[in-house]
Each structure stands twice: as structure tokens, then as C-alpha cells.
C-alpha positions in Angstrom: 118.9 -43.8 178.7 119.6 -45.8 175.3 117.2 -45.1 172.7 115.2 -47.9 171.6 115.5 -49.0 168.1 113.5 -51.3 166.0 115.1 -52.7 162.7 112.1 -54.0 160.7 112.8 -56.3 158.0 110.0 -59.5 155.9 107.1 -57.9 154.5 104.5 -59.5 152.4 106.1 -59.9 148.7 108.6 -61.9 147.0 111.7 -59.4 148.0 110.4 -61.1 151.8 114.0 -63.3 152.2 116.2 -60.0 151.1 114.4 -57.9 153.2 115.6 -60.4 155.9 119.0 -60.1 155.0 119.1 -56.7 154.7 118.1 -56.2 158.1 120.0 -59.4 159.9 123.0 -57.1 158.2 121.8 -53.7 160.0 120.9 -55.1 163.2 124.4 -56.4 163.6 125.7 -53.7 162.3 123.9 -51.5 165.4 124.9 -53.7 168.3 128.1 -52.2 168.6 126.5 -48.5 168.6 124.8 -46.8 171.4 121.2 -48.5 170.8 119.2 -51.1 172.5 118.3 -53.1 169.3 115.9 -55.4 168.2 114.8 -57.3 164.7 111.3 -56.7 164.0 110.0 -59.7 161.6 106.6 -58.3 160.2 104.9 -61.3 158.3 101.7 -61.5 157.1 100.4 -63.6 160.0 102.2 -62.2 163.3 104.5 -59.7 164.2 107.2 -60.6 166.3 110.2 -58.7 167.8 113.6 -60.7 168.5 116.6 -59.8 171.1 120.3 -60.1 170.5 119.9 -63.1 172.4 117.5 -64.6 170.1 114.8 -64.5 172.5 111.1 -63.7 170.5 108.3 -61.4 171.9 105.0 -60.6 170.8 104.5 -57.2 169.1 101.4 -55.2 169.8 99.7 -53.8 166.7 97.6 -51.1 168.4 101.0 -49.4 169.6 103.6 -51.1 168.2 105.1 -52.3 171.4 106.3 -54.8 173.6 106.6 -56.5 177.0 110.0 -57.9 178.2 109.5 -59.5 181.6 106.5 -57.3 182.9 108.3 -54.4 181.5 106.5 -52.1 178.6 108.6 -51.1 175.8 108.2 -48.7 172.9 110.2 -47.8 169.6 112.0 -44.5 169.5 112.9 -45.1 165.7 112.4 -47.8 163.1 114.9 -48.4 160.2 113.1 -49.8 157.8 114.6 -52.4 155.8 111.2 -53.6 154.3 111.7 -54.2 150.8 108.4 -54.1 148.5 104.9 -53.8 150.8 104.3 -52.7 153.0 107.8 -51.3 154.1 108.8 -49.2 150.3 104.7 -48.5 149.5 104.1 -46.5 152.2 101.9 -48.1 154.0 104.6 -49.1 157.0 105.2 -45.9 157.1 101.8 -44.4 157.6 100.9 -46.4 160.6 104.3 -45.3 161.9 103.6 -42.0 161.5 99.8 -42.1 162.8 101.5 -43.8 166.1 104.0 -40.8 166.0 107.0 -43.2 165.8 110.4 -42.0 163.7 111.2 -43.8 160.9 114.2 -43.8 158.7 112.3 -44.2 155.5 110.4 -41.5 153.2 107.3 -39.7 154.0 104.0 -42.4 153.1 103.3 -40.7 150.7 106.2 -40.2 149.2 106.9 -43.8 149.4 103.6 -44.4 147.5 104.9 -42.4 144.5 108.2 -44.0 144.0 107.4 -47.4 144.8 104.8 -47.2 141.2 107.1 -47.1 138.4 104.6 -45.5 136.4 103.7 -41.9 138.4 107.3 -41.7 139.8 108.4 -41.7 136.4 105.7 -38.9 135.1 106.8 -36.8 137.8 110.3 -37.1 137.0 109.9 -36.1 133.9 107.8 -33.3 134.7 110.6 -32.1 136.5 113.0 -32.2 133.6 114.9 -35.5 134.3 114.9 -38.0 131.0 113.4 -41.0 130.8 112.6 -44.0 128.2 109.6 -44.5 126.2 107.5 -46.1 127.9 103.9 -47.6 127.7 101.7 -48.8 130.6 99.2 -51.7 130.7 96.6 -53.1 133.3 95.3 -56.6 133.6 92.3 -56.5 131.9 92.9 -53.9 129.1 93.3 -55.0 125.6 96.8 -55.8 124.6 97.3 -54.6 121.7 101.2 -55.8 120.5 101.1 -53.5 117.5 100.8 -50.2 119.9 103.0 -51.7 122.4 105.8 -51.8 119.3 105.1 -48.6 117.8 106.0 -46.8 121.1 108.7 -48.4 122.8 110.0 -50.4 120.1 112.2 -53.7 120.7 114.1 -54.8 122.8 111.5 -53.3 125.7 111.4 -54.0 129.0 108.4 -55.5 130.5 108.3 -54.7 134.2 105.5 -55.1 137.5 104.4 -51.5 138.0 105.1 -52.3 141.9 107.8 -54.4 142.3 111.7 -54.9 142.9 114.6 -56.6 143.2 113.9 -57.2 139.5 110.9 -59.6 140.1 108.9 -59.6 137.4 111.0 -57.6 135.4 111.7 -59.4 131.3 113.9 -58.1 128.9 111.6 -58.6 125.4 113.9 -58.7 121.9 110.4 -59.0 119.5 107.0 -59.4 119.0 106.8 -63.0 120.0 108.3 -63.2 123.4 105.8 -59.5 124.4 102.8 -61.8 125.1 104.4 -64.1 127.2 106.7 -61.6 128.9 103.6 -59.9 129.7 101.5 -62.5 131.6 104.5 -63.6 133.7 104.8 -59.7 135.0 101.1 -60.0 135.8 101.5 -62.4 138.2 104.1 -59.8 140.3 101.5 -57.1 139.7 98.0 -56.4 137.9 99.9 -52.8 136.6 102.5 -53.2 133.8 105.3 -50.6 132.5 106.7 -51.4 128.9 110.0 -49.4 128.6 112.2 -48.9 125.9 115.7 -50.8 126.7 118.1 -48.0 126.7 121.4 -49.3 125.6 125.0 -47.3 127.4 126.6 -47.4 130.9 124.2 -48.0 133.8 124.9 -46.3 137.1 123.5 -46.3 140.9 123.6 -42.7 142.7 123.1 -43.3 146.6 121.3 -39.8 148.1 120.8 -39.3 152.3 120.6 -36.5 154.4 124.1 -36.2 156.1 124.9 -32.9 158.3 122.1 -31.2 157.5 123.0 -31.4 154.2 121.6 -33.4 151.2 125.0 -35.7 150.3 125.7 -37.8 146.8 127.6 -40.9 147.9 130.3 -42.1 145.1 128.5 -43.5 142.2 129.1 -46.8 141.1 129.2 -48.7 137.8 126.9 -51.7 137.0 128.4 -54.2 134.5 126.0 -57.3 134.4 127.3 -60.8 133.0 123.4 -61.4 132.7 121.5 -59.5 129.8 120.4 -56.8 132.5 120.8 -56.2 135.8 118.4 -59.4 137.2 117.9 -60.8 140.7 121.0 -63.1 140.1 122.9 -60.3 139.6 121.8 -58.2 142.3 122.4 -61.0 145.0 124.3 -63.4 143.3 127.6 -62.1 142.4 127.0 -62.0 138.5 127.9 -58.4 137.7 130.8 -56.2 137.9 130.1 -53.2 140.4 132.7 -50.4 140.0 132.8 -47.8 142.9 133.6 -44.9 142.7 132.6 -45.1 138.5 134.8 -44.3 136.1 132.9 -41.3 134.5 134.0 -38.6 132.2 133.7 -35.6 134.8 130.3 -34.1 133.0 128.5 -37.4 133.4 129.3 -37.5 136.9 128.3 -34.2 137.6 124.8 -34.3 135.4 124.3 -37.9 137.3 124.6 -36.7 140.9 122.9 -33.1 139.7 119.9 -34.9 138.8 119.9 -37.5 141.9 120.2 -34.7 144.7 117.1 -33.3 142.2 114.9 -35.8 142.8 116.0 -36.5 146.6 115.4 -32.7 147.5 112.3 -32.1 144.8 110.6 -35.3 145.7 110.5 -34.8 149.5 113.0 -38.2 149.7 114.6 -39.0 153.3 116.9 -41.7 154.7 118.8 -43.1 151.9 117.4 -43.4 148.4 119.3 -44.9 145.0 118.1 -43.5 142.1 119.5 -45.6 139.2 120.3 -44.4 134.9 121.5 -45.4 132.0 123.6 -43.1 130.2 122.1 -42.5 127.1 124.4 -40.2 124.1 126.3 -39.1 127.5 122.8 -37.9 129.1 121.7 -40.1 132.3 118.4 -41.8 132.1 115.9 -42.4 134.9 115.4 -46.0 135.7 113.7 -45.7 139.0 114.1 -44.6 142.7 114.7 -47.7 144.9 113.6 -45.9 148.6 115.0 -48.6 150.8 118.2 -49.6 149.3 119.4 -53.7 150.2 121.9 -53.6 153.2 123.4 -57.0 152.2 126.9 -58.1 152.5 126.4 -57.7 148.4 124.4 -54.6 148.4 125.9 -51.1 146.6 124.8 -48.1 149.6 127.2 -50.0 152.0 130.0 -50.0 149.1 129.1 -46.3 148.1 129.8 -45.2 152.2 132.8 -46.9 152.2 134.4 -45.5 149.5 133.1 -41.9 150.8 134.5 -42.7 154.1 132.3 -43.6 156.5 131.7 -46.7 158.2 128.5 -48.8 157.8 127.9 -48.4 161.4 128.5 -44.3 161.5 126.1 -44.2 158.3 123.0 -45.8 159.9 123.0 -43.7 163.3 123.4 -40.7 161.1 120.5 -41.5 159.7 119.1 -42.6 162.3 120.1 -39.4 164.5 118.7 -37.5 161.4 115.5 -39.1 162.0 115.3 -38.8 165.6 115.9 -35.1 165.6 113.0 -34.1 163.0 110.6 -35.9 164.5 111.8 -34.2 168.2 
């Protein structure tokens, strides 16, 4: 019998319409594997699960199933293509995991630490991997510019503590544009991160579980025509992505070093990105994106095709990698 698998995509945030295209993407990828398939919107208001047909069915929220014509169905894995809450937060994955459902994502509470900017960050660098200055702020503290300046210095980058896609994310050159900068990330998230803008080569590291082993997919190369790497040049074309990079051979070997660190060190699963900037030859930590886009324009698919695989063998690794820990 086909294993049933879900490939849940929406969510409640402002990364709702990527998340969609990330998993129309998957879902057509997996109709030509060994699956029954279906697209799982999760909205704020309904649930719904669509067929290949395009047919829409009512999804139960006490056990996460179905009926199709009489007949009971229920998940045997979810890929989760959730970007922001509740699919990167952890909260997806916790009622997934109380229902006893696999799930190609992190641990919940894994998921929890890396989608806040802030503690993944401390932990990192706990563990030894370098990071910017940075300097956090909550909505309601006292902002004082002065501090801000005196430990991250300008240009800064004014982020949402719980955020991505670069939403709410502002690149800050001095004193004046902070303030601003600063209430327009507020409205992304009540928990700001003020980062010193490291200046060098910025790179993506895609990490999975692949043969039992943890596996570094080719790195690539991020060259934005915009002043960072923004929403319009994550989705819309404007920036140059260069897979496999072009990397003297001890940058590329401290880069992946430090991503299979934090994949295997941080309890990670499926497929994470981990993303630096190179700074005097020494890779930075950015952050850890959990749920990686799966657009036509998205870097993981790149990465597997220039290791070799096919976007179609990828997922049901992953998915088979799933399957079999939770068995």
C-alpha cells in the first residue's frame, strides 16, 4: 500500500504566499514518486486538504485527517513547507508529534530555537561558531540610540527577532534612519535583533540527513544587486547565486565544518540552510533557515542538483529518512 503523504504549505505570516509556492513546487514534484499526495493549505480560519485533481476536503483537527468518499484517511508523513508560524516555530510540529505523525521538519523544539534569531544565535556562539555584534530590543523597552551605536556600530541591521524571507529586516547606515528602521521591524515582531552589518562574501550551506549520514550540499554564492540579500532578491531574480561557490579551499572547508556543526549539535533534521558571511576569511553566522523555499528560484533545489540528485530523489530521501525514525 502507498504511503500517504501530506505536503503542508500557508501558515499565518507574511511568508503565507511563498510558503504556497514552495509547496505547489513539492507536491508536483511527488506525483511522479511512489506516494499518494495531497496539498495541505493550513490558514488561519480552515484547514483544507486538496487532490491532484483539485478536488478540496475538509481536514479534521483532532486527528489530522480526512474523508474521501466515506473513506477515512490518515497522514503517514508531512513535509512541511510552512515558512514562518506555525510550520518553522515549532508549533506545527508539536501537534504533529503529540498525534504521533512523521514530519520532515526539526524537532518542536528545536524549531523554537532557530526560528528566534536571538537564542539560536547565543547558542551558536556558545558552541564556538562566530557571529556579529549584536544588540536586542523589545517593544516597550527604552530605545536608547546612543547604546544601540556603541555596540553594533553603523551600518547595523535592524531585523524581526521571528521572522523570514527578509520581512522586516532594514539595513541602517546612521543614527537617523535607527528610529525609523526600528518601528517598521516592530510591526513584523514585538522582539528586535540589531546586528552589526558584516561586510565580505556571503554564502548558503544546505545540511540533510542523507544515507544515514549528515551530508553538506555544494555551497553557493550570494551576490545581491540590492544592498543585502532582500525579499526581491530572494524571489525576484535580483541577485547572482553561484553554485557550487567559488571558495578558496579553507573557506569551504571551515564553511561546511561549521554547518554540519550546528546540523548535528543542534539536533537539526530534514534540510536546514545555515547562511555566513565571510568575515577576514572566517565564516559568520547569519541564521539557520529550518524550512528552506522549494521554489523554482529557491537555492536547496540548485545545491542537489549540482550534488547530483534529483529534486524528486531528494524529498523521498528525506522523506524515507523520516518515515523510518519514527517506525
Amino acid at each position: 500500500m502507498r504511503k500517504i503523504i501530506g505536503v503542508a504549505s500557508g501558515g499565518f505570516t507574511s511568508e503565507r504566499e511563498i510558503s504556497k509556492k514552495s509547496g505547489q513546487v513539492v507536491f508536483n514534484c511527488l506525483l511522479d514518486g511512489p506516494y499518494e499526495c495531497y496539498q495541505i493549505d493550513l490558514a488561519k480560519d480552515q484547514w483544507t486538504v486538496e487532490d491532484a485533481a483539485g478536488n478540496t476536503y475538509s481536514l479534521q483537527k483532532g486527528n489530522f485527517g480526512f474523508t474521501i468518499n466515506g473513506q477515512e484517511k490518515q497522514f503517514d508523513c508531512i513535509v512541511n513547507m510552512i515558512h514562518g508560524a506555525p510550520g518553522e516555530n515549532g508549533q506545527f510540529a508539536g501537534y504533529l508529534e503529540m498525534l504521533d505523525i512523521a514530519h520532515t521538519s526539526c524537532p518542536s523544539e528545536v524549531a523554537a530555537l532557530t526560528y528566534n534569531k536571538r537564542d539560536c544565535l547565543a547558542v551558536a556562539a556558545a558552541m564556538g561558531i562566530p557571529t556579529a555584534n549584536r544588540y536586542t530590543l523589545n517593544q516597550g523597552e527604552t530605545i536608547s540610540l546612543d547604546a544601540i551605536e556603541e555596540k553594533v556600530g553603523f551600518p547595523c541591521f535592524v531585523k524581526a527577532n521571528r521572522a523570514g524571507s527578509s520581512f522586516g529586516v532594514y539595513k541602517v547606515y546612521d543614527k537617523n534612519e535607527l528610529q525609523p528602521a526600528i518601528e517598521k521591524a516592530f510591526k513584523e515582531d514585538h522582539q528586535l535583533l540589531i546586528e552589526t552589518a558584516l561586510q565580505g562574501k556571503e554564502i548558503t550551506v544546505g545540511v540533510l540527513e542523507w544515507e544515514n549520514e549528515v551530508k553538506v550540499l555544494p555551497i553557493t554564492e550570494i551576490i545581491s544587486e540590492n544592498d543585502f540579500f532582500d525579499y526581491q532578491a530572494k524571489y525576484e531574480g535580483k541577485s547572482t547565486e553561484i553554485t557550487p561557490a567559488q571558495l578558496p579551499t579553507e573557506w569551504e572547508a571551515s564553511a561546511k565544518k561549521m554547518a554540519k556543526q550546528l546540523y548535528s549539535q543542534m539536533g537539526l533534521k530534514g534540510i536546514s540552510r545555515s547562511e555566513f558571511i565571510f568575515q577576514d576569511g572566517v565564516p559568520h553566522l547569519l541564521e539557520i533557515n529550518t524550512i528552506p523555499g522549494m521554489t523554482l528560484q529557491s537555492i536547496i533545489p540548485q545545491q542537489a542538483e549540482a550534488a547530483g540528485i534529483p529534486l524528486l530523489q531528494l524529498l523521498s530521501g528525506v522523506i524515507e529518512t523520516s518515515l523510518a525514525k519514527k517506525a
